[in-house]
MARKEMAR-163474 format. One line per 3 residues: number of its first residue (from 1); their letters; for each residue x, y negated, z negated of N, C-alpha, C. Coordinates in steps of 0.001 Angstrom, whole numbers, plus 500000, padded with zeros to 6 digits. Atoms other than C-alpha are relative to their C-alpha. Layout:
N
NUM = a = X:Y:Z:X:Y:Z:X:Y:Z  ...
# end
This chain:
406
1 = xxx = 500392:500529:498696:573901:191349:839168:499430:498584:499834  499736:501177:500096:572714:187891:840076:498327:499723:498749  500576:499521:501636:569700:188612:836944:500363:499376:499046
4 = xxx = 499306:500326:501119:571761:187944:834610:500862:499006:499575  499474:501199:499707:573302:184532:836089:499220:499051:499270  501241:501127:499985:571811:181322:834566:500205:498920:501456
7 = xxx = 499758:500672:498953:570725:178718:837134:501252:498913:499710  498531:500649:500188:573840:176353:835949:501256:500602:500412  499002:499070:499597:576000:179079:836829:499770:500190:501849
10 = xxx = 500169:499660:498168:574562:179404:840709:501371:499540:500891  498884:499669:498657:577167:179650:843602:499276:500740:500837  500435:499407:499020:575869:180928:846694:501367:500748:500666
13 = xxx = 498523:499275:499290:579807:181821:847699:500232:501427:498720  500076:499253:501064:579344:183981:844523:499807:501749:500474  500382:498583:499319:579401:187719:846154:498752:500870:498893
16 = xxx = 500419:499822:500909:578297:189114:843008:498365:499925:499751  501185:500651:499925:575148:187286:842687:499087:500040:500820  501037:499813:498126:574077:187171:846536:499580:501302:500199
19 = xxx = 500592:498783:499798:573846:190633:846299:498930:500210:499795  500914:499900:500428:571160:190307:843924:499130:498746:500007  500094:501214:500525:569918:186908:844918:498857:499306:499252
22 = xxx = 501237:500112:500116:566518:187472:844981:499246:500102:498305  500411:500188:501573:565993:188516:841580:500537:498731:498952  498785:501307:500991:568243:185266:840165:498482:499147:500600
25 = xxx = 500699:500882:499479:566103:183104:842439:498495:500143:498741  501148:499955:500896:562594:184825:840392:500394:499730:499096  500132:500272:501460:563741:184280:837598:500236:498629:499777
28 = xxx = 500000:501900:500041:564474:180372:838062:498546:499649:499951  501129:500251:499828:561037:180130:839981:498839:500372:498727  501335:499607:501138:559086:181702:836385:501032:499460:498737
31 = xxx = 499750:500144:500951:561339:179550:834379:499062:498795:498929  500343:501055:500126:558850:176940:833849:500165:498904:501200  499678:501039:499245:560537:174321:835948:500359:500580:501258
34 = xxx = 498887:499030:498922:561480:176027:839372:500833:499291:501275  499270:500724:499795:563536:173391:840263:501484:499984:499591  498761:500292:500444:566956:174201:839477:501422:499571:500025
37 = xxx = 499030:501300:499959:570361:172410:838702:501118:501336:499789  498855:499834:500012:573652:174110:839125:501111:499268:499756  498487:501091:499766:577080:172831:837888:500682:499947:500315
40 = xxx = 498322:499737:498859:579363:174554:840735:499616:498994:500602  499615:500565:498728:580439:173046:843390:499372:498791:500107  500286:501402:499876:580321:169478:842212:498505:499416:499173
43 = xxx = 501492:500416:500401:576386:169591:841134:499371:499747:500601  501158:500424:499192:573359:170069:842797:498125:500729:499550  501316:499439:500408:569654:170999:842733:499855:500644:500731
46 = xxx = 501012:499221:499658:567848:173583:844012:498621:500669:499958  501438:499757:499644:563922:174190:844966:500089:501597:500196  499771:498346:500029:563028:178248:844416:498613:499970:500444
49 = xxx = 501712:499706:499601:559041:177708:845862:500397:499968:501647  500413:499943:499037:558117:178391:849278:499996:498241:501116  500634:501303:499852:556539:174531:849367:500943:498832:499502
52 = xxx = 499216:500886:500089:559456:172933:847745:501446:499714:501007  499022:499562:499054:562077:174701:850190:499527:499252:501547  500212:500412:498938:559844:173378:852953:500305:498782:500265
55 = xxx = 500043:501809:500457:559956:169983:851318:501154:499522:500535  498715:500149:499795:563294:169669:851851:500382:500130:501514  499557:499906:498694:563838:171028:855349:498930:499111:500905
58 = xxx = 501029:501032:499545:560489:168637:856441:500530:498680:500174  499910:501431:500314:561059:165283:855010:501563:499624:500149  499070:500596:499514:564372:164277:856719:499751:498081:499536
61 = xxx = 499810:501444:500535:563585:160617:855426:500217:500259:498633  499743:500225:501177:563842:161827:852076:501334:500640:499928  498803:499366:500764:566339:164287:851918:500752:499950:501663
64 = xxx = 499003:500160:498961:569287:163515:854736:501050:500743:500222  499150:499236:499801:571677:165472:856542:501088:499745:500483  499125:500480:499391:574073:162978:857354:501494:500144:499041
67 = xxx = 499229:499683:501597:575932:164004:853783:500755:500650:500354  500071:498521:500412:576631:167494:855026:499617:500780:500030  501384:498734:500225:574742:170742:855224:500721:501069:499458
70 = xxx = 499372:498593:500358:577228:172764:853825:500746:499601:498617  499411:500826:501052:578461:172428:850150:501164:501743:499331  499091:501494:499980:581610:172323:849335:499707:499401:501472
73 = xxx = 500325:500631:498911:581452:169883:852160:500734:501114:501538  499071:499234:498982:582540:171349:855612:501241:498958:500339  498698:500658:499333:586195:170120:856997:499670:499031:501069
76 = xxx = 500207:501231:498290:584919:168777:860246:498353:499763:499608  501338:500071:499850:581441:167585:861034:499100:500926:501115  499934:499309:499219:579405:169752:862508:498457:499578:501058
79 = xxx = 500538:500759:498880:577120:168212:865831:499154:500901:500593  501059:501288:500411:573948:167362:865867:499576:500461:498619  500647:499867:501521:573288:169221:862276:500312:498871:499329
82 = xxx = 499777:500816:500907:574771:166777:860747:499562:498296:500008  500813:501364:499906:572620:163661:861920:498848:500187:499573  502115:499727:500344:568590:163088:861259:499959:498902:501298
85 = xxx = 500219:500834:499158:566862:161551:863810:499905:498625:499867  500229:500016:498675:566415:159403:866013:501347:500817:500996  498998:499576:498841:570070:160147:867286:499976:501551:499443
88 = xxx = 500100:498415:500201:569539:164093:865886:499346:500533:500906  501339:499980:498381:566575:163772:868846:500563:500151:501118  499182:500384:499195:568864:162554:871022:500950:500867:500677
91 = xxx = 498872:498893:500406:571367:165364:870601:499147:501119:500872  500806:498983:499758:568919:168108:870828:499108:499752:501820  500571:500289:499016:567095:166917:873865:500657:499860:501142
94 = xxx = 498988:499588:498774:569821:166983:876037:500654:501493:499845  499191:499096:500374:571039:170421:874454:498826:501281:500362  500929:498997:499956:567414:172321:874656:500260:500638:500963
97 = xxx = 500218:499232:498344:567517:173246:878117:500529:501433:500102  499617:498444:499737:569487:176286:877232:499832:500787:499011  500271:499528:501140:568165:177170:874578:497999:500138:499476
100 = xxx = 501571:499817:499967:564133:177234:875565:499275:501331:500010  500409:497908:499895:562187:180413:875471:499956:500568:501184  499759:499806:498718:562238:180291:879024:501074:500544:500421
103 = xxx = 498470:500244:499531:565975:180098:879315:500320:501747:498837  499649:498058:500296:566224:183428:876641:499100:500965:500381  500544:498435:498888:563694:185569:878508:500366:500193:501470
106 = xxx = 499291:499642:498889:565434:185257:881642:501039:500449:499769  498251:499165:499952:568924:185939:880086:499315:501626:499260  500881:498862:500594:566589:189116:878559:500953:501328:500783
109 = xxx = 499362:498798:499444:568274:191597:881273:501297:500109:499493  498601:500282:500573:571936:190496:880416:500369:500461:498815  499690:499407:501312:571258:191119:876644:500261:501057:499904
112 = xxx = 500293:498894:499676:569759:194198:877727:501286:500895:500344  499256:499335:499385:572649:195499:879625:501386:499888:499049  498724:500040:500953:575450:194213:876915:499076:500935:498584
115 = xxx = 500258:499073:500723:573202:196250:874413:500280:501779:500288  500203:498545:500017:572982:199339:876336:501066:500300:500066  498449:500083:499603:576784:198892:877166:500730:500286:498683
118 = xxx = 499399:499827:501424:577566:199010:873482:499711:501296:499240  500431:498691:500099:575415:201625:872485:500510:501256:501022  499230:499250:499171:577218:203970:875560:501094:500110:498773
121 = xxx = 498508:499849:500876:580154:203520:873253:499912:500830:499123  500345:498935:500830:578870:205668:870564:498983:500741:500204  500944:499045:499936:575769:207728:871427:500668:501133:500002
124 = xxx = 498597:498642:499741:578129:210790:872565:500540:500421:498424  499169:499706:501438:579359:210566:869206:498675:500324:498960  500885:499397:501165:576587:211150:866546:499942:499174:498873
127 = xxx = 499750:500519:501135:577626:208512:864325:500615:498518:500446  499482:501163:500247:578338:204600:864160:500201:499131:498818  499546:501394:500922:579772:201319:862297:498634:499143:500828
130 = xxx = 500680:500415:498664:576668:199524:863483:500766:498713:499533  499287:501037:500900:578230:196247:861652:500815:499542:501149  498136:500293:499249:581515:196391:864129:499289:500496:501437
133 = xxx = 500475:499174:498725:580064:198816:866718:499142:498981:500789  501335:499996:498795:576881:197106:868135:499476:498621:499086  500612:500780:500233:575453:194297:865696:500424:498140:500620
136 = xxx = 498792:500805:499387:578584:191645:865944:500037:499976:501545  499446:499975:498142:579555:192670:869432:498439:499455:500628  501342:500179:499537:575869:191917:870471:499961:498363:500376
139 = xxx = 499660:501260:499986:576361:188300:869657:500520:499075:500173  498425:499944:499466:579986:188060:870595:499292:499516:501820  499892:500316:497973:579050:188665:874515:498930:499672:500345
142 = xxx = 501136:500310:499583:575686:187322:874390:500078:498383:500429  499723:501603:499967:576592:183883:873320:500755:498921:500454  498948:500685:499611:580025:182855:874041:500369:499931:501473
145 = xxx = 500575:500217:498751:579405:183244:877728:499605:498733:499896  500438:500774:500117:577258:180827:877110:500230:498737:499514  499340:500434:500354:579040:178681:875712:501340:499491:500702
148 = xxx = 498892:500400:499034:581778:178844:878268:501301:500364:499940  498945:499005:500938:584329:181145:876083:500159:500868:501475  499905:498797:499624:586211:182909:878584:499572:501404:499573
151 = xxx = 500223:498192:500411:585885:187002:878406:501279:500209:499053  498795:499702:500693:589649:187226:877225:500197:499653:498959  499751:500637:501682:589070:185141:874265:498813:500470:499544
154 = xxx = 501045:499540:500958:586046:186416:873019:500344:500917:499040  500246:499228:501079:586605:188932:870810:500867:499367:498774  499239:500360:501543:589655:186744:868852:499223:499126:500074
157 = xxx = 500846:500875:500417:587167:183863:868803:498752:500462:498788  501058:499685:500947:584540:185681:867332:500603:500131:498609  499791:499895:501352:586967:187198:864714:500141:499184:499104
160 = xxx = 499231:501225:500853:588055:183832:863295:499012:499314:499646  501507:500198:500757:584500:182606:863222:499335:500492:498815  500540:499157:500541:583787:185495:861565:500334:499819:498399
163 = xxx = 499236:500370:500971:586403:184936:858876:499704:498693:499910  500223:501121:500186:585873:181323:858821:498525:499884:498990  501491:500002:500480:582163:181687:857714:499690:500558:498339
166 = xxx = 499994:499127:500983:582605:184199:854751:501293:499474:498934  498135:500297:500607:586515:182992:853625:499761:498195:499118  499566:501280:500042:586170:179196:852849:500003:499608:498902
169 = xxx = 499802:500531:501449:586134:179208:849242:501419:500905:499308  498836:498614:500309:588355:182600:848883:501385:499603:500521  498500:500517:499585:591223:180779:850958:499840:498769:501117
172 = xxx = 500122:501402:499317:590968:177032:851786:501130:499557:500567  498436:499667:499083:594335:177027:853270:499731:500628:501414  500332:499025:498980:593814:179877:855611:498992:499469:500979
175 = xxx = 501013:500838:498900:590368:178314:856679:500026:498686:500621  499902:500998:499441:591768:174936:857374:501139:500771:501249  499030:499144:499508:594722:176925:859256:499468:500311:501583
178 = xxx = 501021:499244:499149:592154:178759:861229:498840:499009:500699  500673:501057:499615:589804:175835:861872:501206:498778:500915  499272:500667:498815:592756:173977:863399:500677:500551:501488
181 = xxx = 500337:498754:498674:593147:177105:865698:499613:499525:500672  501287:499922:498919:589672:177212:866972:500016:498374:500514  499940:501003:499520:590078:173295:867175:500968:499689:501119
184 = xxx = 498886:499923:498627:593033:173212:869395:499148:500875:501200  500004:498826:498489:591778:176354:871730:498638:499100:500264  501046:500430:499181:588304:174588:872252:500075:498954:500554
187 = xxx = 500061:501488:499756:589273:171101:872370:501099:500183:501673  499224:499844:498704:591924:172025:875135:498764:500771:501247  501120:499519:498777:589280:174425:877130:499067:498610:500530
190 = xxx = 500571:501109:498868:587410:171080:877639:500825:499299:500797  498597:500842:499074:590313:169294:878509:500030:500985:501775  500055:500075:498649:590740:171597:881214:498626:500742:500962
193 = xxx = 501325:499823:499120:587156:172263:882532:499975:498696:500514  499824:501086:499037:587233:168800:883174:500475:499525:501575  499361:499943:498764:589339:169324:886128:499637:501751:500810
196 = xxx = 500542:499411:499438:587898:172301:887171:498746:500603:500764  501599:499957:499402:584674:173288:889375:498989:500765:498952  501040:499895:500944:581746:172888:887467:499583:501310:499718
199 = xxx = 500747:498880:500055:580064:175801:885742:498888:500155:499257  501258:500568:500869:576342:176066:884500:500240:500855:498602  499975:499972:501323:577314:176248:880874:499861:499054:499053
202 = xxx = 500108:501193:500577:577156:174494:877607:500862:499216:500151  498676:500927:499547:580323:173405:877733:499882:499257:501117  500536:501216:498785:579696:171862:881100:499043:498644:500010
205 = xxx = 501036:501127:500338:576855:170172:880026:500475:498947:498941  499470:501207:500747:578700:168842:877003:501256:498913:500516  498947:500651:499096:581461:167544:879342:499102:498951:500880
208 = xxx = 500688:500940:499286:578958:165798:881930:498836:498896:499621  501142:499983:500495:575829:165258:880246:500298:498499:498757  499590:501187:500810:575391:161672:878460:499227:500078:498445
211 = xxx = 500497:499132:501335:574607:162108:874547:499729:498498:499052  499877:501594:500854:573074:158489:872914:500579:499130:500833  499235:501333:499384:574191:156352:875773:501008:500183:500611
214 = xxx = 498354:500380:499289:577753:157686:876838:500437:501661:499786  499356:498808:500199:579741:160865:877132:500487:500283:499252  498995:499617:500997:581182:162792:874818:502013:500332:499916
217 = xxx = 498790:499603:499658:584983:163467:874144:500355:501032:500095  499537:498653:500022:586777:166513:874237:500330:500751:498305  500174:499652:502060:587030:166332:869924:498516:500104:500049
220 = xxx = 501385:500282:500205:583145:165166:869905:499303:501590:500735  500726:499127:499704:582248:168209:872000:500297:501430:499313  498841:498904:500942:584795:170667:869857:498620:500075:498415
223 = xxx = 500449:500280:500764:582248:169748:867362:498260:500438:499728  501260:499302:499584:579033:170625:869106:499665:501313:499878  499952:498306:499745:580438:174274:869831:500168:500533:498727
226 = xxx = 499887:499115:500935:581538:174979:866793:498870:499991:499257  501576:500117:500820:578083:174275:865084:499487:501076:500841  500471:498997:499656:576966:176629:867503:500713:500920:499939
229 = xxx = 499223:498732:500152:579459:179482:867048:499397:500130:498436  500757:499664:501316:578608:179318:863321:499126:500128:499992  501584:499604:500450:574928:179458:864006:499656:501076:500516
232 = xxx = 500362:498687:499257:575192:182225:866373:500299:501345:499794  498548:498373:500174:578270:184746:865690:499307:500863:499061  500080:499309:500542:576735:186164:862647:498804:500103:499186
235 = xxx = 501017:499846:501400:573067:185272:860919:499028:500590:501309  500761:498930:499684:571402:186993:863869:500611:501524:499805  499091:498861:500551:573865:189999:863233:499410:500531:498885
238 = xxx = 501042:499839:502002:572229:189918:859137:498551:500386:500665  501583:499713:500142:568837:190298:860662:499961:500944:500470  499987:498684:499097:569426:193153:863264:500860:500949:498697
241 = xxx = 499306:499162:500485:571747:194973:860972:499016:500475:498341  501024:500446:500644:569101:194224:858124:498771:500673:500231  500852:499512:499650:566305:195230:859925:500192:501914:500550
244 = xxx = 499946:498512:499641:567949:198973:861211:500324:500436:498776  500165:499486:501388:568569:199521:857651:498397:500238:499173  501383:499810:500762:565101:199131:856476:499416:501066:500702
247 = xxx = 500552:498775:499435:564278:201527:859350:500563:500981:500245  499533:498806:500224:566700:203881:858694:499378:500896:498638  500635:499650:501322:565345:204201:855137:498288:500420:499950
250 = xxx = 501347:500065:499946:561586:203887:856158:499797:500671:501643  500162:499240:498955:561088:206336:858888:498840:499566:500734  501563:500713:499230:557416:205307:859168:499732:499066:501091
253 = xxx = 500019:501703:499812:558321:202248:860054:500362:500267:501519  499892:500031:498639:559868:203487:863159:498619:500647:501102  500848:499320:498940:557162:205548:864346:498544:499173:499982
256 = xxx = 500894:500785:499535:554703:203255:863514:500423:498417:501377  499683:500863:498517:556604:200618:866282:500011:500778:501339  499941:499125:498623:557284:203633:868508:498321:500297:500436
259 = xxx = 501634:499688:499601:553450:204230:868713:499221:498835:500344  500397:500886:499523:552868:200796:869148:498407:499261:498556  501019:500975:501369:550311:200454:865606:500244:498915:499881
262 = xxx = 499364:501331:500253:552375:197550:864873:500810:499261:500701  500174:500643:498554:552976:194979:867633:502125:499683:499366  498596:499765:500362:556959:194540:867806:500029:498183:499549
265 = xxx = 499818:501405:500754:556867:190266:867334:499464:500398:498857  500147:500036:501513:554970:190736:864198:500644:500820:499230  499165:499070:500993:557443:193242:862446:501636:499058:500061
268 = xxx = 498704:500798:500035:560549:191079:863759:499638:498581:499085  499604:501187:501265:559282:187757:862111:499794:500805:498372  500286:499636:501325:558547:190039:859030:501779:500384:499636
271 = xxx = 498804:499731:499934:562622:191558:859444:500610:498304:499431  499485:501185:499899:563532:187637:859931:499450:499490:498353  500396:500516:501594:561725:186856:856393:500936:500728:498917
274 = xxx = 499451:498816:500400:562812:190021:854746:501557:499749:499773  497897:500386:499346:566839:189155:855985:500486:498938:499475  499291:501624:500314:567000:185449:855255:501281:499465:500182
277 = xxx = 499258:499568:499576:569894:185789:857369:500953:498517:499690  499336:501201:500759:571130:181708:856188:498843:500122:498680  500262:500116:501428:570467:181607:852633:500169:498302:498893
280 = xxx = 499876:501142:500622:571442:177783:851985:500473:499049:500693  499965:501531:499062:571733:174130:853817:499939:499301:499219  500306:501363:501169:572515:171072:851840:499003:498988:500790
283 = xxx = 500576:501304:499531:570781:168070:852335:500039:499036:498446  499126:501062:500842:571380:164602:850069:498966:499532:499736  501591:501298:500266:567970:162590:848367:500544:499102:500190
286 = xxx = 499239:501125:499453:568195:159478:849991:499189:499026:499004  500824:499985:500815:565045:158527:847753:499673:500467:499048  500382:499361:500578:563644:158862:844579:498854:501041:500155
289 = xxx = 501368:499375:498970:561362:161963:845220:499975:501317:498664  500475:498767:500458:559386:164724:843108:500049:500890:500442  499985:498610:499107:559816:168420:844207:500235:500989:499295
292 = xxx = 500161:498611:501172:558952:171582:842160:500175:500115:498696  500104:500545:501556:558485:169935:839204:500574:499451:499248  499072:500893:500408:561315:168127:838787:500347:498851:500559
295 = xxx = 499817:501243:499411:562802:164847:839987:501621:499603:500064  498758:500613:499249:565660:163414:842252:500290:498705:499789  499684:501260:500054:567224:160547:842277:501081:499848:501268
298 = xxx = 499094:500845:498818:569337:158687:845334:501165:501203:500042  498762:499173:500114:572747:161007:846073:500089:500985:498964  499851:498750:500490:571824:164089:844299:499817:501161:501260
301 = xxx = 500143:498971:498842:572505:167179:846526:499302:501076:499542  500913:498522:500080:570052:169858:847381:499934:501318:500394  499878:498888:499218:570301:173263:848128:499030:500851:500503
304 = xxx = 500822:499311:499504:567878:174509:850445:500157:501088:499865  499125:498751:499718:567658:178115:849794:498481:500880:501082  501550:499043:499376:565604:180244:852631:499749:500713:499588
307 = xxx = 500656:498524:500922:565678:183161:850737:499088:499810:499336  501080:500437:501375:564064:181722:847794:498659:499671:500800  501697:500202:499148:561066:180274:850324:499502:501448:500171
310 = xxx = 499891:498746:499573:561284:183350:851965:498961:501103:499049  500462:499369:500764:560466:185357:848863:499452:499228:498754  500762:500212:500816:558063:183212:847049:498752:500776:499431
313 = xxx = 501059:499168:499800:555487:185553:845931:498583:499053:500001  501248:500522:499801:552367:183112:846131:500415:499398:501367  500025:500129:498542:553302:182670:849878:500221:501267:500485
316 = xxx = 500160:498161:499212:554462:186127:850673:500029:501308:498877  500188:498921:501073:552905:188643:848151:500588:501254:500600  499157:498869:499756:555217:191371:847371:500853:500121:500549
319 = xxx = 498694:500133:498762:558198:189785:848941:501123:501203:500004  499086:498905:499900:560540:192424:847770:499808:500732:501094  500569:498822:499521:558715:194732:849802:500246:499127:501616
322 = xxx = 499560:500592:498788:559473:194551:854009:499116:500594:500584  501401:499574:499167:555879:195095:855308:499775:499096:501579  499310:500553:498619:556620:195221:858825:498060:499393:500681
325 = xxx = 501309:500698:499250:552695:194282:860077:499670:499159:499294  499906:500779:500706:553071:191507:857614:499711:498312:500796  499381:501437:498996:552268:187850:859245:500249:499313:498889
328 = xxx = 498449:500603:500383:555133:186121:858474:500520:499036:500905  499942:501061:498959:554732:183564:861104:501137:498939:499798  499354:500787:501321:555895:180939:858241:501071:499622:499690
331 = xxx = 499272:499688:500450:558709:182167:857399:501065:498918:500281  498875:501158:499868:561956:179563:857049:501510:500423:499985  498877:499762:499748:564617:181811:858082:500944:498870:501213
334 = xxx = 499132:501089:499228:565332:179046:860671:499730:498704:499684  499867:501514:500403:564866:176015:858513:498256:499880:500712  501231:500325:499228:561812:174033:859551:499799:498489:500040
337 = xxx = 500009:501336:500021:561060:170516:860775:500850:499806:500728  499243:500460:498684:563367:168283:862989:500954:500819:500630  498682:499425:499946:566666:170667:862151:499511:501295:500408
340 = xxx = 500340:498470:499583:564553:174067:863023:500790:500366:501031  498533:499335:499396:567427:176535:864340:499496:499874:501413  499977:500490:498430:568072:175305:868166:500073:501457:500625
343 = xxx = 500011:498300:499287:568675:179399:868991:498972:500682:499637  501234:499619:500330:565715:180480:867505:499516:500896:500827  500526:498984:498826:564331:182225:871001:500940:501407:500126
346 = xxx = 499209:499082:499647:567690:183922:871739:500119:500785:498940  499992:499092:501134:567801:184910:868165:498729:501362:500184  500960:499062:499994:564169:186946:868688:500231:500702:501437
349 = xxx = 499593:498598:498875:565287:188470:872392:500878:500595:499459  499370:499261:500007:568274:189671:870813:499643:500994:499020  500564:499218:500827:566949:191099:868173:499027:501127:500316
352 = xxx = 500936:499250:499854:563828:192344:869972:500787:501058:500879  499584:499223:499047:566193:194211:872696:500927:501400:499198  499434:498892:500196:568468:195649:870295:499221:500794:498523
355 = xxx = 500777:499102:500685:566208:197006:867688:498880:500815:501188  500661:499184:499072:564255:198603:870885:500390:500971:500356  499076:499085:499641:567090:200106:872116:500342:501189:499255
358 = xxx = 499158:499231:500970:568331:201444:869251:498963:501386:499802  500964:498633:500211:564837:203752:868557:499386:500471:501147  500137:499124:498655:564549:204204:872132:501054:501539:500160
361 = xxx = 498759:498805:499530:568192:205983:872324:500543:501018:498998  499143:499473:500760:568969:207088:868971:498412:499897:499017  500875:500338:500678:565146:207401:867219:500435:500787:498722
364 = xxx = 499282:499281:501595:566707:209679:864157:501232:499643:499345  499275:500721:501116:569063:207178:862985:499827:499681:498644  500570:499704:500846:569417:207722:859604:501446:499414:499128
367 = xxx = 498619:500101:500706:572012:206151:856769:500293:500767:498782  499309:499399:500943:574187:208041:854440:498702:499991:498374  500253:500215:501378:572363:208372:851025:500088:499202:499358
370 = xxx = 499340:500783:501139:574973:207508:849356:500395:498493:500477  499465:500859:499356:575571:204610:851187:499191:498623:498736  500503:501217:501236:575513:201116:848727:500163:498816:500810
373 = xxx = 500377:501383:499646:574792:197960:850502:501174:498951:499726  498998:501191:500423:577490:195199:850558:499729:498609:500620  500404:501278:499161:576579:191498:851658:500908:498711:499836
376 = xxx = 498865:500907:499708:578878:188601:852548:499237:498982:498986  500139:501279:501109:578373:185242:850122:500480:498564:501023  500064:501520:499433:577808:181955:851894:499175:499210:500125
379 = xxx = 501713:500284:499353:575490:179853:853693:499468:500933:500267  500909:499116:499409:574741:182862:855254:500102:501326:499113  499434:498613:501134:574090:186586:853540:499555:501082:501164
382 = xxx = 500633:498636:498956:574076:189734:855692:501061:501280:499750  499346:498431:500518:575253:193562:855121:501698:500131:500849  499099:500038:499678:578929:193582:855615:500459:501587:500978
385 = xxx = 499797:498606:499061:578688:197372:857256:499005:500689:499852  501283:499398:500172:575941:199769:857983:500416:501406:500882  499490:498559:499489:577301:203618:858551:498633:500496:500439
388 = xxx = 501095:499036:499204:574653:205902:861007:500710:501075:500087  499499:499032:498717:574519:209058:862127:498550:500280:500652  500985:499870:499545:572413:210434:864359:499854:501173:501259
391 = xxx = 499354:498827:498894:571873:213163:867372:500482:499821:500754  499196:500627:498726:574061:212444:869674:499405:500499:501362  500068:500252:498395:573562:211779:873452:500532:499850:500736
394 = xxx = 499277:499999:498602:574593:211751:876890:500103:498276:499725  499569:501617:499303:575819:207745:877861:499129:500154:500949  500547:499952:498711:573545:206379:880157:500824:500236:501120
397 = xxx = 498603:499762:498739:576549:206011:882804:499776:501752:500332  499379:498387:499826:576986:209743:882310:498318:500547:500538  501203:499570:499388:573093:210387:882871:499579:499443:501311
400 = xxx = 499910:500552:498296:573125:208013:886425:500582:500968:500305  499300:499083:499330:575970:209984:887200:499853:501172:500560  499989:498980:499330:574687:213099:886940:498857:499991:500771
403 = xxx = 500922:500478:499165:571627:212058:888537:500407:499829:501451  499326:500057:499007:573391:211063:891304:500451:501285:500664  499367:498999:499464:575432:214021:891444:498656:501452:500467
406 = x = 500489:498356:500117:572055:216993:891687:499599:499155:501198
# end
């Protein structure tokens, strides 16, 4: 497992390894230097402390994101990650508005109702894929709405995202292939929203809405969305799917939320630590600069890793461990500093609705034994499937109904 990797050997696309990343990561961080240098993918450094990981996602004058955030590099650029401010400011500040905490506790019912809508699908049954069933799909019809994704294309949009995210070292062909897809189908959907009556979405907004002085094009906004489809489709998915695993295994855990001992925000940012649902973001020293005991120089690339913050043990003692009344406020599952993840809110309603749901409707969800953990290898790391069973239930539908009917 990834143990037994040296840090010269690191890959984050490395399946192998990610499985185990956490233990690779300790053992860099107690090598002496916990600054370490990989010689995949071109050559870069990586920070394994809490305080050096922050360093990095902070100091946008030192370390820049105009390089890249994704190594090997990504194909396209992806909009506004890939600026630093002032025009990264610029970007974001016309983009917040739907993305404020305001704006995801009002869409709160909507989640609500595409959760309970999913869950109907299997309760009756006794047993789910939550992975396929309910984690994915959660994110699928939460977001791309939002976004401005017809209904009819959602589910092949998501899949190709899906594949896109996990695939891009395994078949660089395929993912350019597939990236000129999703580029065609989005870049045309603006094309023709343009001529059609407005609708309050992003897409709308990236069509009208002036970005640095002037409008965007119909490529320039192709560019926006897809930064958000990759940030959305699948690293809240890793944390929910993540988090019903730990409480399938730790029973306590549920009944101490069902009783209310332990307040439900403070167990979700502890899930969100725990998950480290993106695991790595480049960024480029633009400066010479010190950081975890080692030293940069001009155009060396860095690999932020959240995990590694994540599970520093002189910031979160006993990281292995997923101590849900844990504050974990801290935590740098969404980066931190200028680039801190723009979904961030919607990420914690969706999460908070469908881990609610789930031990509201199904509180003796329980996984297989034998069941062995599998996790995708990328920027992002999250459990590729998560088998339940559980006692089965009436569908709400079917309980209105009969309600109705006495």
């Amino acid at each position: 497992m990834g143990s037994n990797y040296t840090e010269t050997s690191f890959n984050h696309h490395d399946v192998e390894l990610m499985h185990d990343c956490y233990a690779f990561y300790a053992k860099v961080r107690s090598s002496g230097c916990p600054l370490g240098h990989s010689d995949q993918l071109g050559g870069f450094y990586f920070p394994t402390t809490y305080a050096g990981v922050k360093q990095v996602f902070s100091d946008f004058r030192n370390f820049t994101s105009t390089q890249g955030t994704g190594l090997p590099p990504q194909a396209v650029a992806l909009v506004p990650v890939d600026y630093d401010p002032p025009k990264h400011t610029k970007f974001r500040r016309v983009l917040n508005r739907f993305f404020t905490v305001d704006a995801a506790e009002q869409d709160r019912p909507r989640v609500q109702a595409i959760v309970d809508g999913l869950i109907d699908q299997f309760i009756a049954r006794g047993s789910a894929e939550l992975a396929m069933d309910f984690t994915r799909p959660i994110l699928s019809q939460t977001m791309l709405p939002i976004l401005g994704v017809p209904i009819e294309d959602q589910a092949k949009i998501a899949e190709t995202l899906l594949w896109m995210v996990h695939y891009r070292l395994v078949d660089h062909e395929g993912w350019l292939e597939r990236n000129g897809q999703i580029a065609g189908y989005l870049i045309g959907l603006a094309a023709r929203r343009r001529t059609s009556p407005p609708v309050d979405d992003l897409l709308q907004c990236l069509i009208d809405e002036e970005f640095d002085g002037r409008r965007l094009t119909d490529e320039e906004a192709f560019h926006v969305l897809l930064l958000t489809l990759f940030g959305s489709l699948d690293t809240t998915h890793s944390a929910i799917s993540g988090a019903l695993f730990h409480l399938a295994r730790h029973p306590q855990d549920k009944q101490r939320l069902l009783s209310g001992e332990v307040p439900w925000a403070t167990a979700i940012e502890e899930f969100l630590r725990f998950t480290s649902p993106i695991q790595f973001l480049k960024r480029t020293a633009v400066n010479p600069v010190d950081i975890d005991g080692g030293h940069l120089e001009p155009g060396d690339a860095v690999g932020a890793l959240n995990g590694a913050g994540n599970h520093d043990p002189e910031r979160f003692p006993e990281p292995g461990r997923c101590l849900i009344d844990r504050d974990a406020r801290d935590h740098l599952a969404f980066g931190s500093g200028a680039h801190v993840c723009i979904g961030r809110h919607f990420a914690r309603v969706m999460i908070d609705v469908a881990l609610k749901s789930m031990l509201r409707r199904a509180p003796d969800f329980t996984v297989p034994e034998d069941f062995v953990p599998e996790y995708g290898a990328s920027e992002a790391r999250g459990l590729q499937s998560l088998p339940i069973v559980f006692t089965p239930q009436p569908a709400q539908a079917q309980q209105r109904s009969s309600t109705a009917a006495a």
